[in-house]
Every structure is written in C-alpha cells, then in structure tokens.
C-alpha positions as CSV (number, residue, x, y, z in Angstrom):
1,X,0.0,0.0,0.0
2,X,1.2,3.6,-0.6
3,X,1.2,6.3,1.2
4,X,-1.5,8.4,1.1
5,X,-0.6,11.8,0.0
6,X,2.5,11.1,-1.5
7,X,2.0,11.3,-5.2
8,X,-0.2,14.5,-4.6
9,X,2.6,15.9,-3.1
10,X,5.5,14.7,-5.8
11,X,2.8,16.2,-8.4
12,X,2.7,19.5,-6.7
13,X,6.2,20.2,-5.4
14,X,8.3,18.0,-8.1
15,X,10.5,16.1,-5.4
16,X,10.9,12.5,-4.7
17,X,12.1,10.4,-1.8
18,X,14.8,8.5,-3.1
19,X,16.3,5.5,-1.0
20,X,13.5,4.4,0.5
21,X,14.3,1.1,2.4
22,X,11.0,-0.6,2.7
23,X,11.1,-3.1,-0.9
24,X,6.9,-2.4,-1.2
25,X,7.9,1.1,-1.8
26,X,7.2,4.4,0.2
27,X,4.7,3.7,3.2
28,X,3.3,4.9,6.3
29,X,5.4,4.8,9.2
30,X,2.5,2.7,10.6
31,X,3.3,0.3,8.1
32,X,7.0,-0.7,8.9
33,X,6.0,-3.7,12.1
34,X,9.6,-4.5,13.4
35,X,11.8,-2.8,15.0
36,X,14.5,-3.7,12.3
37,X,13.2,-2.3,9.4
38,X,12.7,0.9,11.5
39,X,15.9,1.0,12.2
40,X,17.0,0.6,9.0
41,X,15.0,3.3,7.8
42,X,16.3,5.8,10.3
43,X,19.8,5.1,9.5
44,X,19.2,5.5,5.8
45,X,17.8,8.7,6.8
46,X,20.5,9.7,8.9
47,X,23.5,8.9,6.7
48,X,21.8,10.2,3.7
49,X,20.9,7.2,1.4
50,X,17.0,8.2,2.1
51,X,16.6,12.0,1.0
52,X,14.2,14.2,-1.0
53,X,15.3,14.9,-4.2
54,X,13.8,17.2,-7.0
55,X,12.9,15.5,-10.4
56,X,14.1,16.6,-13.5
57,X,11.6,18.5,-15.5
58,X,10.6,15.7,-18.5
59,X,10.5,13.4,-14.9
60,X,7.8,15.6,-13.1
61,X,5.7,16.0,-16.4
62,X,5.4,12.4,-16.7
63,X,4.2,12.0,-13.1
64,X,1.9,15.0,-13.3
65,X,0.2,13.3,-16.7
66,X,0.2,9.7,-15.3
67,X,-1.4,11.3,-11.5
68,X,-3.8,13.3,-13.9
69,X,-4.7,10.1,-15.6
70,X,-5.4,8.0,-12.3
71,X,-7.4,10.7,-11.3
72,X,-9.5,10.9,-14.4
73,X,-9.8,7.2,-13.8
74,X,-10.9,7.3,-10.1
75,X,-8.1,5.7,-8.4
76,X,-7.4,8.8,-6.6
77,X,-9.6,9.2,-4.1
78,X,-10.5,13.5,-3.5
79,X,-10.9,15.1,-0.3
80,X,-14.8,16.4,-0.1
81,X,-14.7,20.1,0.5
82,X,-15.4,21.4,4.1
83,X,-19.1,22.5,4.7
84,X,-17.5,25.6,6.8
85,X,-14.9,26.1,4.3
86,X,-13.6,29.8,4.0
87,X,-15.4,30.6,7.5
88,X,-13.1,31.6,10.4
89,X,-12.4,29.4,13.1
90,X,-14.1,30.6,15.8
91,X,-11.9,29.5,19.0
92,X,-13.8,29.3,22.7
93,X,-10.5,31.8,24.3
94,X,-8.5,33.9,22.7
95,X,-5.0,32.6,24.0
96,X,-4.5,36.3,25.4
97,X,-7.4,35.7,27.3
98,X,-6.8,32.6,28.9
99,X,-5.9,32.0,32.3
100,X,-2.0,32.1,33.4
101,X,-1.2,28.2,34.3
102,X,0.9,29.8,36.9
103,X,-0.8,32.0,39.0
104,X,-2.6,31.3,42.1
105,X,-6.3,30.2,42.0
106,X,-8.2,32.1,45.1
C-alpha cells in the first residue's frame, strides 16, 4: 500500500524520496512492524541514502500526466470540501485571554 498523500505531493512540489528502504515502496510509518526495518529506515535517513530529491523536468511532467490520468480514472480518491470552508475558526478563548497556568487560583 502507498502512502496516502505522496503522489499528490510529488505532483505538486516535483520532489521525490529516493532511498526508501522498505522493498513495497514508500509507506506509512505505521506500516513498517519490526523494529529492524525501523531502524533501518532511520539510519538511511540519517546517513543520507533516504533523502528528498527534485525531479528533473521531462520526470515531473510524466508523473503530473500519469497522476492526472489515475485521477481521471478514479483511483485517486479526492478530499470532499469542508461544509464551513472559508469561514473563520471561531476559538472558545483567545489565548490572550486565557488563564496564566501559573498564577494562584483564590
């Protein structure tokens, strides 16, 4: 299984994560079950072999058409749209107005 968000995200910023060590591909971290293979992927992120790289342009124009494709087709699922979408948030406190943690309750 894929991540979910990843090929949006290579479609919209043209980078990649190269070196991934899991051999299914790039996955959740709630994916990887022992604690060997997370170990593995934290020392190929430390020492570099796992990293973000940018795709050449004729590279990201491939994925964009192919992404565009799977959406057209329906395997990308969409996010509905919020029903309160462009609405403030409307918080209970401002944080100015809340209560000091610190001071003395009488």
């Amino acid at each position: 299984m894929r991540y979910i968000g990843y090929d949006a995200l290579v479609v919209q910023y043209g980078i990649h994560l190269a070196g991934f060590t899991e051999p299914s591909g790039i996955c959740s971290i709630e994916k990887i079950n022992t604690a060997s293979q997370l170990q593995w992927l934290c020392m190929a992120l430390n020492n570099g072999t796992c990293h973000w790289e940018q795709l050449m342009p004729e590279d990201w124009e491939a994925r964009k058409a192919a992404y565009e494709a799977r959406v057209a087709a329906g395997e990308v699922g969409q996010c509905t749209p919020c029903k309160d979408k462009g609405v403030p948030c409307v918080r209970s406190q401002h944080v100015s107005e809340m209560a000091d943690p610190y001071t003395k309750l009488s």
